[in-house]
mmJSON file of the N, C-alpha and C atoms, coordinates in Angstrom:
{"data_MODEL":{"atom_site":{
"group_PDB":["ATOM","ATOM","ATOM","ATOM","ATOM","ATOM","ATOM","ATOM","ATOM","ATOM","ATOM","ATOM","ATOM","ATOM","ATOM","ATOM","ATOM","ATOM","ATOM","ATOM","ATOM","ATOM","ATOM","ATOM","ATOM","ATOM","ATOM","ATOM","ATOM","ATOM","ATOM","ATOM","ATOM","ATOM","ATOM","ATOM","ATOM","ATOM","ATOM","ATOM","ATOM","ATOM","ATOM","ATOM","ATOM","ATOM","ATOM","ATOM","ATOM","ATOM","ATOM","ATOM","ATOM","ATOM","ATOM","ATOM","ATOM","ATOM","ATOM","ATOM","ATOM","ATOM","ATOM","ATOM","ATOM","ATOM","ATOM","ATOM","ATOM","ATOM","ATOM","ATOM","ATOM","ATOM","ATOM","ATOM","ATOM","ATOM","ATOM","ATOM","ATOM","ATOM","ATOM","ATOM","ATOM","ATOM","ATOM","ATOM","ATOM","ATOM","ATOM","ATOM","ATOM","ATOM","ATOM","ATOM","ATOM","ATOM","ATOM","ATOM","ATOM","ATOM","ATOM","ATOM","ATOM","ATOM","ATOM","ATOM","ATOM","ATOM","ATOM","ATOM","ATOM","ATOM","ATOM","ATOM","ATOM","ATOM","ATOM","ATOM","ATOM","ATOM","ATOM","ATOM","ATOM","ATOM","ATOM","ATOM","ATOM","ATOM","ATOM","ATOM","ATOM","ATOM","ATOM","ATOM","ATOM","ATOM","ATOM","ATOM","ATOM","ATOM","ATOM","ATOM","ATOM","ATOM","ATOM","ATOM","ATOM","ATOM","ATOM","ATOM","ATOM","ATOM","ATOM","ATOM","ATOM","ATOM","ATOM","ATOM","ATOM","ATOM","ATOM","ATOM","ATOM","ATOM","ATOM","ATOM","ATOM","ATOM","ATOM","ATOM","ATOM","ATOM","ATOM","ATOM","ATOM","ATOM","ATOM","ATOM","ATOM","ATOM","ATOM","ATOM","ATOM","ATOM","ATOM","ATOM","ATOM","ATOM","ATOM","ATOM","ATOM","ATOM","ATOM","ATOM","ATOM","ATOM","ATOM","ATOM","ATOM","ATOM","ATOM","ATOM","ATOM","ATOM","ATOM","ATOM","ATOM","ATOM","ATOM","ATOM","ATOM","ATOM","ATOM","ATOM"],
"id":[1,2,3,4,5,6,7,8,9,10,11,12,13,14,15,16,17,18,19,20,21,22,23,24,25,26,27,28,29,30,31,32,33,34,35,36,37,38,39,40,41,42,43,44,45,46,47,48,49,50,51,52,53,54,55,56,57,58,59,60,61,62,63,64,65,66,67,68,69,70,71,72,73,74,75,76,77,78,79,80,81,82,83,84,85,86,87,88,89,90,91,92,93,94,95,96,97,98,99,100,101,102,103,104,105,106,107,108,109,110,111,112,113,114,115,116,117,118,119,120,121,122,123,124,125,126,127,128,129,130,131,132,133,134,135,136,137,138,139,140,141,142,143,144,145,146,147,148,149,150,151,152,153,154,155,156,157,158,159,160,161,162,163,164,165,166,167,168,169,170,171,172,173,174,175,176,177,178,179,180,181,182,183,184,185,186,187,188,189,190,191,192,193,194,195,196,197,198,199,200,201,202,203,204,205,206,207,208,209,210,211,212,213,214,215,216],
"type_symbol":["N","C","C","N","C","C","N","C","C","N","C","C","N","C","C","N","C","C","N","C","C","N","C","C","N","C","C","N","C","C","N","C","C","N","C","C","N","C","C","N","C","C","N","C","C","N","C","C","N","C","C","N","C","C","N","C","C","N","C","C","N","C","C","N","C","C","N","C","C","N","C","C","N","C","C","N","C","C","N","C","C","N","C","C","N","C","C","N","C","C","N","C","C","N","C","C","N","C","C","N","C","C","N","C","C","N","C","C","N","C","C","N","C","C","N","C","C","N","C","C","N","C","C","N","C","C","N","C","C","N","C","C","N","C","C","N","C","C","N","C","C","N","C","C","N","C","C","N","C","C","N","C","C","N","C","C","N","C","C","N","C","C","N","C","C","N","C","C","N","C","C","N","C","C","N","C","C","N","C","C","N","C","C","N","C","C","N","C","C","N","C","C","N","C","C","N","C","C","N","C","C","N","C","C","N","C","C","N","C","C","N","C","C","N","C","C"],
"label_atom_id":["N","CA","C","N","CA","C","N","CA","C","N","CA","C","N","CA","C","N","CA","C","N","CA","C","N","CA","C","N","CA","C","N","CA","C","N","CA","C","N","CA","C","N","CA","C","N","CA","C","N","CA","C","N","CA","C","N","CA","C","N","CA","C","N","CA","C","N","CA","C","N","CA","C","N","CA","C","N","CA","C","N","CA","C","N","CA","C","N","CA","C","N","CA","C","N","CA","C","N","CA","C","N","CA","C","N","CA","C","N","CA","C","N","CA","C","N","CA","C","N","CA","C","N","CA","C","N","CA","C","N","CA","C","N","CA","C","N","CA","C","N","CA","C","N","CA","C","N","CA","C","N","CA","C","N","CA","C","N","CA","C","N","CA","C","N","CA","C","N","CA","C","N","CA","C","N","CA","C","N","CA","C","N","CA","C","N","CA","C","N","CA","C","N","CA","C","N","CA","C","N","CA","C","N","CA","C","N","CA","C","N","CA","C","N","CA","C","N","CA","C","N","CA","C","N","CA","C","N","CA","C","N","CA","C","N","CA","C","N","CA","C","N","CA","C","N","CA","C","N","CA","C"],
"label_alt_id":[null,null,null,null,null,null,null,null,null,null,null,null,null,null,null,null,null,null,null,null,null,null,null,null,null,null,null,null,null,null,null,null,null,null,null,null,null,null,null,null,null,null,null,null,null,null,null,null,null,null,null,null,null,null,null,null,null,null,null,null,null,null,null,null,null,null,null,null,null,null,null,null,null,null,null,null,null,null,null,null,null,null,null,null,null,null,null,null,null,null,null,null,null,null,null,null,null,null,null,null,null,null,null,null,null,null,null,null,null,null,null,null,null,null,null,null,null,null,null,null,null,null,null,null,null,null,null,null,null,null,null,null,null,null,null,null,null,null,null,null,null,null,null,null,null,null,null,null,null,null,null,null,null,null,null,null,null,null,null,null,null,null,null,null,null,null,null,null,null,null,null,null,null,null,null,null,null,null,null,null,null,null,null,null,null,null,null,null,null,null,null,null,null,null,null,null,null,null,null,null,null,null,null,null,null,null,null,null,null,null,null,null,null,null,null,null],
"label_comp_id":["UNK","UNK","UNK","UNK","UNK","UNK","UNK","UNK","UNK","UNK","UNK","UNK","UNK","UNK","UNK","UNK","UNK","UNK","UNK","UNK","UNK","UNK","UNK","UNK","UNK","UNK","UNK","UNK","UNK","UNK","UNK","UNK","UNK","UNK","UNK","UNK","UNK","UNK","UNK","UNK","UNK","UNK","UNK","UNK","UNK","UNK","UNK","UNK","UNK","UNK","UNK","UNK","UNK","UNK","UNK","UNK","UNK","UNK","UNK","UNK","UNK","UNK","UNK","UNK","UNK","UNK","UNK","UNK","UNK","UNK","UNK","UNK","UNK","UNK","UNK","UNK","UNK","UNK","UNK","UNK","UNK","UNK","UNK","UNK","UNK","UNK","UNK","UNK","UNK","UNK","UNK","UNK","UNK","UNK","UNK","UNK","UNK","UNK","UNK","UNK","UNK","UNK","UNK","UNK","UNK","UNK","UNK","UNK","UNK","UNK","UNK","UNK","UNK","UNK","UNK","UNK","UNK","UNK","UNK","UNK","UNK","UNK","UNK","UNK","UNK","UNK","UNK","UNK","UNK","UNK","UNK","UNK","UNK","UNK","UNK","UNK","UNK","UNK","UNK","UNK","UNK","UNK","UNK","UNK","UNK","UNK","UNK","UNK","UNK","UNK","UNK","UNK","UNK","UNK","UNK","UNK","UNK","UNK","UNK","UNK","UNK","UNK","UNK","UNK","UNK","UNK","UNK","UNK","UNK","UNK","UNK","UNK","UNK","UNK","UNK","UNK","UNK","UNK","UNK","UNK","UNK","UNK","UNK","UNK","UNK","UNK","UNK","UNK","UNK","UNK","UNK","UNK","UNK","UNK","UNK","UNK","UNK","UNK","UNK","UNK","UNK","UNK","UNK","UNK","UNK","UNK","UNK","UNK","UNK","UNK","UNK","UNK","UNK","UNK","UNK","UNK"],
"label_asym_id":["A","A","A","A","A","A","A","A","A","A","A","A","A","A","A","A","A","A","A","A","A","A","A","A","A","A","A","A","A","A","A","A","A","A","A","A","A","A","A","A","A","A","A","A","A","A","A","A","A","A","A","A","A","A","A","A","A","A","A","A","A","A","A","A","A","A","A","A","A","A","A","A","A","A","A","A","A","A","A","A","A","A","A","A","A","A","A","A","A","A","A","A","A","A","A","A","A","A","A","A","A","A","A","A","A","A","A","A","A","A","A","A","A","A","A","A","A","A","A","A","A","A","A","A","A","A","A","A","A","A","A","A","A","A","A","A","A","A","A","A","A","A","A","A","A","A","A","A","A","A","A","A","A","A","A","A","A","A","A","A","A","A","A","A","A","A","A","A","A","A","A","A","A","A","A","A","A","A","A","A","A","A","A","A","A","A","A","A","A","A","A","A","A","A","A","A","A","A","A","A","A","A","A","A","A","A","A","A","A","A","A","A","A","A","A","A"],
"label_entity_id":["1","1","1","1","1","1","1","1","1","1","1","1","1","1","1","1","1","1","1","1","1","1","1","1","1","1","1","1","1","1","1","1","1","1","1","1","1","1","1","1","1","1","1","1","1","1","1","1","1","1","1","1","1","1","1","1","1","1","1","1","1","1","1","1","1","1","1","1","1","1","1","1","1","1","1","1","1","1","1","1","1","1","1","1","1","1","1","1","1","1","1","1","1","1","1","1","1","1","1","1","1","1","1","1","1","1","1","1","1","1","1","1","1","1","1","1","1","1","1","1","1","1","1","1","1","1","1","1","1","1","1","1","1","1","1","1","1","1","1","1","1","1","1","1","1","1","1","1","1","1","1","1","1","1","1","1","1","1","1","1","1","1","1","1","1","1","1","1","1","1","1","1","1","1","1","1","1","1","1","1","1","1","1","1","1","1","1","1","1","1","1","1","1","1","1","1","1","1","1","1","1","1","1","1","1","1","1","1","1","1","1","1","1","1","1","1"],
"label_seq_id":[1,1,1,2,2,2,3,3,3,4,4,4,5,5,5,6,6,6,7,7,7,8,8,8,9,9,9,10,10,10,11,11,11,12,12,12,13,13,13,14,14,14,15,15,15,16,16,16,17,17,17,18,18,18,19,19,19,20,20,20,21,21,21,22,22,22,23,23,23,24,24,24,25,25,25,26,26,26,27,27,27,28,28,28,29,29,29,30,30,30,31,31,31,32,32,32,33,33,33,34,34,34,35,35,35,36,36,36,37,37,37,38,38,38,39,39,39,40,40,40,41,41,41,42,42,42,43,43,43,44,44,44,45,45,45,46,46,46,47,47,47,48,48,48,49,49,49,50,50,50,51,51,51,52,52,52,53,53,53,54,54,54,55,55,55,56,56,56,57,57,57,58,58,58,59,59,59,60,60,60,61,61,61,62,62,62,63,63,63,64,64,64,65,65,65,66,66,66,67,67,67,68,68,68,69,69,69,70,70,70,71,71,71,72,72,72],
"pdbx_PDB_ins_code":[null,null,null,null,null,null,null,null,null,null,null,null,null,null,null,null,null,null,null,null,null,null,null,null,null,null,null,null,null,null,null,null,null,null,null,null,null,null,null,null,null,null,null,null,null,null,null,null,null,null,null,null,null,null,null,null,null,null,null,null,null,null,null,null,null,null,null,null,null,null,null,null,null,null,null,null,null,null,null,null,null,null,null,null,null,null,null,null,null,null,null,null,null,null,null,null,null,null,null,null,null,null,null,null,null,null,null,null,null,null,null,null,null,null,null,null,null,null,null,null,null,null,null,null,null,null,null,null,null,null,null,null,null,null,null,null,null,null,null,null,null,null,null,null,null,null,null,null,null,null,null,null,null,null,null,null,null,null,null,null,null,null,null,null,null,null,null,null,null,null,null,null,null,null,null,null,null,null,null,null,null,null,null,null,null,null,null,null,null,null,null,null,null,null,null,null,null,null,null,null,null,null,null,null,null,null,null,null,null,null,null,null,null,null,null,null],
"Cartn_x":[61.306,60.004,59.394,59.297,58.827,56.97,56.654,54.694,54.617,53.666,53.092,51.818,51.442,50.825,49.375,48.323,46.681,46.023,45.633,44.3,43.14,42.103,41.204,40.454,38.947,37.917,36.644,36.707,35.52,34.319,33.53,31.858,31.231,30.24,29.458,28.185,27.093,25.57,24.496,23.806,23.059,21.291,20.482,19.279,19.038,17.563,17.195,16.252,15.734,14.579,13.633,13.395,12.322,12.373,13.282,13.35,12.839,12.487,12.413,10.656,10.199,9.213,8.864,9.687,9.585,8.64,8.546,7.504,6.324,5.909,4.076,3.794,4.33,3.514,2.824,3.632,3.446,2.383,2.579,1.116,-0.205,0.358,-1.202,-1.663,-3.588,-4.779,-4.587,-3.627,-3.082,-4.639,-5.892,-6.948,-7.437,-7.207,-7.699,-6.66,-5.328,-4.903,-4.977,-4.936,-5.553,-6.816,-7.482,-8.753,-8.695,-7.924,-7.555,-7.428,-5.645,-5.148,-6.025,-6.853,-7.423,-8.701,-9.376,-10.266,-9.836,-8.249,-8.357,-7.962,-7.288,-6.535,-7.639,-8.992,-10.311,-9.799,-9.6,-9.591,-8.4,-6.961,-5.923,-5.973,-6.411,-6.576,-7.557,-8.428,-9.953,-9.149,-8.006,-7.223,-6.542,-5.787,-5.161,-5.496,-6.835,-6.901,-8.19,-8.486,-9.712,-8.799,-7.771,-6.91,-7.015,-6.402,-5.982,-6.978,-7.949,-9.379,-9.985,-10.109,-10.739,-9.669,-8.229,-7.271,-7.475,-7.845,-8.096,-9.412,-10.276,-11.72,-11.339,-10.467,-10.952,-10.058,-9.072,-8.828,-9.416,-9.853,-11.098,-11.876,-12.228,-13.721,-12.941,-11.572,-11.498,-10.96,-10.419,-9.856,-11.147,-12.478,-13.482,-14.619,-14.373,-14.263,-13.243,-11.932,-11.084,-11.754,-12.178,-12.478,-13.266,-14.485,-15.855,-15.684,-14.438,-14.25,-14.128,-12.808,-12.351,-13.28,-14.265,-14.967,-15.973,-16.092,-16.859,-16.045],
"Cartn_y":[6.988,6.454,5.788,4.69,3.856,3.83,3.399,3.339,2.285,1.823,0.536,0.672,-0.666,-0.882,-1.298,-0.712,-0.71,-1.604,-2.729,-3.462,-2.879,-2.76,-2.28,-3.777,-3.579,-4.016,-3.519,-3.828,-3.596,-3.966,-3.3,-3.461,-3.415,-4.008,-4.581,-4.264,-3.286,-2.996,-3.954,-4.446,-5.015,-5.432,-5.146,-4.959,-6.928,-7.221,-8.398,-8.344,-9.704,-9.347,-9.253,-9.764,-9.8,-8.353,-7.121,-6.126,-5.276,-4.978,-4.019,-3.52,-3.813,-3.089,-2.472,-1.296,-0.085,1.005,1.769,2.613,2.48,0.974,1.006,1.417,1.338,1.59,2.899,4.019,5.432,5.823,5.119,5.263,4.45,3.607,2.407,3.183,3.413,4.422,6.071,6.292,8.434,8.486,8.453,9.44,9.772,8.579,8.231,9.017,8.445,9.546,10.809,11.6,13.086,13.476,12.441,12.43,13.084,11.887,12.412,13.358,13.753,14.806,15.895,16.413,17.393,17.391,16.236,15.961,16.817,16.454,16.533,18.233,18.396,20.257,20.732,20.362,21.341,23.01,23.576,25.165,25.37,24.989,25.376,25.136,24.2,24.032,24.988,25.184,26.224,27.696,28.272,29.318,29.707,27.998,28.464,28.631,27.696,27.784,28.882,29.483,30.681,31.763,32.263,33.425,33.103,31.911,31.89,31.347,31.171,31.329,32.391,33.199,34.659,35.523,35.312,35.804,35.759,34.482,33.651,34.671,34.918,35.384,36.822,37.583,38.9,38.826,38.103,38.21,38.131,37.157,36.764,37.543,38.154,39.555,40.34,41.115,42.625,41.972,40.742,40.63,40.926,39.788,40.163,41.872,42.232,43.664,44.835,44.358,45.424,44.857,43.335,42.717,43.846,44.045,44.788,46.023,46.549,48.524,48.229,47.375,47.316,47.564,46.689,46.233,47.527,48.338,49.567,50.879],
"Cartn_z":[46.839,47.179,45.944,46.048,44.932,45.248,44.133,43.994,44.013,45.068,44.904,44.521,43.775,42.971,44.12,43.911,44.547,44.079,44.785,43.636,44.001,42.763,42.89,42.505,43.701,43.087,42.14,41.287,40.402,40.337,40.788,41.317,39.904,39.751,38.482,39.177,38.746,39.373,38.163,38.377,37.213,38.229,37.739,37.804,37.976,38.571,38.669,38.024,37.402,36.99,37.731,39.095,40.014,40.604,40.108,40.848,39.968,38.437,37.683,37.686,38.36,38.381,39.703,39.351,40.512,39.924,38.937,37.918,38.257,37.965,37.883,38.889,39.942,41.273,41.369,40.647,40.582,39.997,38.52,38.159,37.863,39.152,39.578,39.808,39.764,40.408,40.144,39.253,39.205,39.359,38.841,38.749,40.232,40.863,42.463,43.013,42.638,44.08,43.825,42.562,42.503,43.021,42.655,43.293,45.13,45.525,46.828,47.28,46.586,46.952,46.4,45.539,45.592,46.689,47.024,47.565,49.983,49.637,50.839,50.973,49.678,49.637,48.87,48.767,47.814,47.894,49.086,49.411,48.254,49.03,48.276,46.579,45.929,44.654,44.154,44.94,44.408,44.328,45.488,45.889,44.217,44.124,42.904,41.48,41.39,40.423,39.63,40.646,40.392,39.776,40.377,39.955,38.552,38.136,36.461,35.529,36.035,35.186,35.023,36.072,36.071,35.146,35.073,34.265,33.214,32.83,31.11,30.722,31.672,31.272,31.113,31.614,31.495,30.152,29.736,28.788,27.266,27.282,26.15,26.352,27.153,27.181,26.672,26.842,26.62,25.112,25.028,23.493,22.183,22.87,21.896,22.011,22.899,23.21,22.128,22.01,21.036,19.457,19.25,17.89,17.643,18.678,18.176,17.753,18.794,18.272,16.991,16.811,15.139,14.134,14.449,13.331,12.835,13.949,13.067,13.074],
"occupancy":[1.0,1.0,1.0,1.0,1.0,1.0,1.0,1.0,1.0,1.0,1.0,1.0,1.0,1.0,1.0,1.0,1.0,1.0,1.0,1.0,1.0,1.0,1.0,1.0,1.0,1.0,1.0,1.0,1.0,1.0,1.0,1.0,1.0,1.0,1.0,1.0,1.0,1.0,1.0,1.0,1.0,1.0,1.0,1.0,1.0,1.0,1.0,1.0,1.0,1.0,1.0,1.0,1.0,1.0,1.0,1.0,1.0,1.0,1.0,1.0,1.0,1.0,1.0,1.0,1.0,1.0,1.0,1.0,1.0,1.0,1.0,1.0,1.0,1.0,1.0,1.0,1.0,1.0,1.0,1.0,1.0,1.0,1.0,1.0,1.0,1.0,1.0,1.0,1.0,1.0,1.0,1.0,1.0,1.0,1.0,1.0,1.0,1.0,1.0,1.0,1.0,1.0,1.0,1.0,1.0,1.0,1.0,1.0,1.0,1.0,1.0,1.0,1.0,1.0,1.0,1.0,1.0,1.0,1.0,1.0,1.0,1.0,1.0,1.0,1.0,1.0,1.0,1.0,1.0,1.0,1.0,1.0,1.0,1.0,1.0,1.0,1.0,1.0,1.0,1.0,1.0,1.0,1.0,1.0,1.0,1.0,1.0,1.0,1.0,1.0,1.0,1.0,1.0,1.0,1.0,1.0,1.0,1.0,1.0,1.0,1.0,1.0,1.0,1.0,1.0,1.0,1.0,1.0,1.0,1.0,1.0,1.0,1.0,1.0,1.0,1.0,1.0,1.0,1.0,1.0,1.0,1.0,1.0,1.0,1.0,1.0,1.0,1.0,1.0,1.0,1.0,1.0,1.0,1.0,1.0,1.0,1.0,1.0,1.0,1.0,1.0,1.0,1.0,1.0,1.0,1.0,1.0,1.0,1.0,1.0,1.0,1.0,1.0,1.0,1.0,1.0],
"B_iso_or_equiv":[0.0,0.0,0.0,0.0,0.0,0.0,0.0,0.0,0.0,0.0,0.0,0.0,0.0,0.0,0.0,0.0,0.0,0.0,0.0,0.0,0.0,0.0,0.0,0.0,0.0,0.0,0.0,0.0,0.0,0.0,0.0,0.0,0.0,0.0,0.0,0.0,0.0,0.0,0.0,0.0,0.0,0.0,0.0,0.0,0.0,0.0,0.0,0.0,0.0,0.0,0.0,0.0,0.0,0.0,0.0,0.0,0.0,0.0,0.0,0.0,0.0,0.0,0.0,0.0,0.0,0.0,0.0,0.0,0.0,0.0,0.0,0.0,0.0,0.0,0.0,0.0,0.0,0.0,0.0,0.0,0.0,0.0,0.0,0.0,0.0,0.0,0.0,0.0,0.0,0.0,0.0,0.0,0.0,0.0,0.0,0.0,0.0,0.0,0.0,0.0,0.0,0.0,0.0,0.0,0.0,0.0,0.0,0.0,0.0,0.0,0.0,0.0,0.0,0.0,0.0,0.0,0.0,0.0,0.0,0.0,0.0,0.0,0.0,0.0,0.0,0.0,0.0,0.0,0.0,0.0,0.0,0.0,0.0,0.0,0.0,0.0,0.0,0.0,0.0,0.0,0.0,0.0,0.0,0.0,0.0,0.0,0.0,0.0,0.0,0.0,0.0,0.0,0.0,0.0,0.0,0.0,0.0,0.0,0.0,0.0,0.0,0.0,0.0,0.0,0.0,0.0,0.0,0.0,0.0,0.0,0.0,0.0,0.0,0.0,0.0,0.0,0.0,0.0,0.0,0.0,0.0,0.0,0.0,0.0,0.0,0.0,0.0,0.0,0.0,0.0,0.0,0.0,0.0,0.0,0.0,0.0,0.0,0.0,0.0,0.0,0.0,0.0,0.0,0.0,0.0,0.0,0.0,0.0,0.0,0.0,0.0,0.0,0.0,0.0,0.0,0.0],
"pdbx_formal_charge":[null,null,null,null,null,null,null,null,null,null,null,null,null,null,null,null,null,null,null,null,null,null,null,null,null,null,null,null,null,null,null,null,null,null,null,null,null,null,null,null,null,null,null,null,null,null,null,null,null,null,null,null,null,null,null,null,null,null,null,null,null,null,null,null,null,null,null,null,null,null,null,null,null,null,null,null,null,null,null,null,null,null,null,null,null,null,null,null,null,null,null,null,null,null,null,null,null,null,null,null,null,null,null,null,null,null,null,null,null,null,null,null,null,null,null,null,null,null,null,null,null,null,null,null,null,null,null,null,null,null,null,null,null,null,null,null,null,null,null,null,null,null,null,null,null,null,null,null,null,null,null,null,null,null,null,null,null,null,null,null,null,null,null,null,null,null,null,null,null,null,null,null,null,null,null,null,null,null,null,null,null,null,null,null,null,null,null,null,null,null,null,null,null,null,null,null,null,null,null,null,null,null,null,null,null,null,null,null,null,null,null,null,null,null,null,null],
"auth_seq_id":[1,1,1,2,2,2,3,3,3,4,4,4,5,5,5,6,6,6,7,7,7,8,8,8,9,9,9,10,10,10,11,11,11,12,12,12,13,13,13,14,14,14,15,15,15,16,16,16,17,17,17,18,18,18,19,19,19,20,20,20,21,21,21,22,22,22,23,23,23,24,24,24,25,25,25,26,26,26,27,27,27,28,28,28,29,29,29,30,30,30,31,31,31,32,32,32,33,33,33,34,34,34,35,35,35,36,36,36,37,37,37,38,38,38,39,39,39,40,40,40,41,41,41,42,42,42,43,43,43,44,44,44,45,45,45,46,46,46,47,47,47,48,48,48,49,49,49,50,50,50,51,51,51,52,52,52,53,53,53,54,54,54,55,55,55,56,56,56,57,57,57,58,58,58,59,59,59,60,60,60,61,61,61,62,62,62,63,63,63,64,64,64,65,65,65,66,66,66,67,67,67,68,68,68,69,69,69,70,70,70,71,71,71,72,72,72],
"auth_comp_id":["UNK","UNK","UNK","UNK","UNK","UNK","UNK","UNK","UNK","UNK","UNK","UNK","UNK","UNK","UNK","UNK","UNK","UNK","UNK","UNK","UNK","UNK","UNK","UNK","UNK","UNK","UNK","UNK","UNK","UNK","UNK","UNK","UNK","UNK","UNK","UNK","UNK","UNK","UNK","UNK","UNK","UNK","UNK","UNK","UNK","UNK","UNK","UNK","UNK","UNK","UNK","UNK","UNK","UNK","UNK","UNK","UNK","UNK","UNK","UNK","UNK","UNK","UNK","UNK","UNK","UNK","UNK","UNK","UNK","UNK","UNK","UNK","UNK","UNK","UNK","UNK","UNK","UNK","UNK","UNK","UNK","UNK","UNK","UNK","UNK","UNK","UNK","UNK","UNK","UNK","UNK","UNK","UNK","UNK","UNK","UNK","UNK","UNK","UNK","UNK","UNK","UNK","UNK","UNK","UNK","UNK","UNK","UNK","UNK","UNK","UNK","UNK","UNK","UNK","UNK","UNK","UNK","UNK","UNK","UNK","UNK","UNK","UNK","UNK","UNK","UNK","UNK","UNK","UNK","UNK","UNK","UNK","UNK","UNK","UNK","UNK","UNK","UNK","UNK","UNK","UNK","UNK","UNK","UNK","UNK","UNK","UNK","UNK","UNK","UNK","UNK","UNK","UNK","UNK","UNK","UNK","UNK","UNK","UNK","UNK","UNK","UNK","UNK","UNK","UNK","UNK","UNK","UNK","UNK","UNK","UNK","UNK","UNK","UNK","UNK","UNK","UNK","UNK","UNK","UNK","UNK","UNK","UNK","UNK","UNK","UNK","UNK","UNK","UNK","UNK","UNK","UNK","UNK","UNK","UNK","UNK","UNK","UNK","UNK","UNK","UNK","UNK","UNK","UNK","UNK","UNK","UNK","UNK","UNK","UNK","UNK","UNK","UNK","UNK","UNK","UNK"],
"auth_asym_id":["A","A","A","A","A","A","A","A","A","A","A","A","A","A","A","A","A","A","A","A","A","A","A","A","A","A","A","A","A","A","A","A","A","A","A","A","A","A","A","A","A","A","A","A","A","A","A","A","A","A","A","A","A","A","A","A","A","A","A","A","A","A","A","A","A","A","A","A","A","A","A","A","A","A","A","A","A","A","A","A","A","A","A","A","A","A","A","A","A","A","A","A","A","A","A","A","A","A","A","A","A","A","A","A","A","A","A","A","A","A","A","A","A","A","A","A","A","A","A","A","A","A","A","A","A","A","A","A","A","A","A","A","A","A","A","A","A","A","A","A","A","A","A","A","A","A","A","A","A","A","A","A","A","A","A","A","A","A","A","A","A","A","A","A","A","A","A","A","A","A","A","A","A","A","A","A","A","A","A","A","A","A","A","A","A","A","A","A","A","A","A","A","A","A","A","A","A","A","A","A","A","A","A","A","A","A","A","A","A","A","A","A","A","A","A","A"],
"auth_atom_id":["N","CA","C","N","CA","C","N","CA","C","N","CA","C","N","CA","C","N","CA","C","N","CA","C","N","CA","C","N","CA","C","N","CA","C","N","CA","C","N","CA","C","N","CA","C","N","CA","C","N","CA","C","N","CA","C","N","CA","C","N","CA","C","N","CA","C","N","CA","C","N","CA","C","N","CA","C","N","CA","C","N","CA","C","N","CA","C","N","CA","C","N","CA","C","N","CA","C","N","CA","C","N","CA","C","N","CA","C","N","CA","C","N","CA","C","N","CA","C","N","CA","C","N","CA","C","N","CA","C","N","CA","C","N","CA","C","N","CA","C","N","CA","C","N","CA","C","N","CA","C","N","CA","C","N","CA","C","N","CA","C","N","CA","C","N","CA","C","N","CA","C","N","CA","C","N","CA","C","N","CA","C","N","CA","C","N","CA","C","N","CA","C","N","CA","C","N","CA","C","N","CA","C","N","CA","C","N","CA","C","N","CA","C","N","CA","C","N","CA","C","N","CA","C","N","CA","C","N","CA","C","N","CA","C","N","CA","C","N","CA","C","N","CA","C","N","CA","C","N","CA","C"],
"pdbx_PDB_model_num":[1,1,1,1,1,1,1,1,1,1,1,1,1,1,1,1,1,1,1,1,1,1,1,1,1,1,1,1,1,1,1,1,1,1,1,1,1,1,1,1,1,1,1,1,1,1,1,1,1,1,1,1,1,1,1,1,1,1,1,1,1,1,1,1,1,1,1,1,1,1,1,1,1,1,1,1,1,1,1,1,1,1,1,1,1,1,1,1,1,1,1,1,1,1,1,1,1,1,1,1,1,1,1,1,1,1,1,1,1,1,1,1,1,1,1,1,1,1,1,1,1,1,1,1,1,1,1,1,1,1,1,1,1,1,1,1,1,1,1,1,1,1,1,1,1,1,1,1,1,1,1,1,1,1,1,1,1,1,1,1,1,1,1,1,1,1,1,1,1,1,1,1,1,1,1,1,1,1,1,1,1,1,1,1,1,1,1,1,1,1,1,1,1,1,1,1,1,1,1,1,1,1,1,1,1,1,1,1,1,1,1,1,1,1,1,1]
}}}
């Protein structure tokens, strides 16, 4: 059994210039569409982000709380 020989074609991908601006679109308006999207999910963002503020706070209280034992 002999091998025969396959031609291959070789595909070449190369960008246009009328095509390379796919990016900006994403971040045309970011403040607006957050705007949005928090505007339309207010509950769920308020859900998440109360936990880890009230977290941050009890922390800084009991931290300047142990400063004060120290200190006397």
């Amino acid at each position: 059994m002999g091998k025969t020989p396959v031609r291959m074609k070789a595909v070449v991908y190369a960008l246009s210039p009328f095509q390379q601006k796919v990016m900006p679109g994403l971040w045309k308006d970011l403040p607006g569409k957050i705007h949005h999207k928090v505007s339309e999910n207010w509950l769920s963002a308020t859900l998440l982000v109360s936990p880890l503020v009230g977290v941050y706070a009890y922390v800084q209280h009991y931290q300047e709380k142990e400063k004060m034992e120290h200190r006397y």
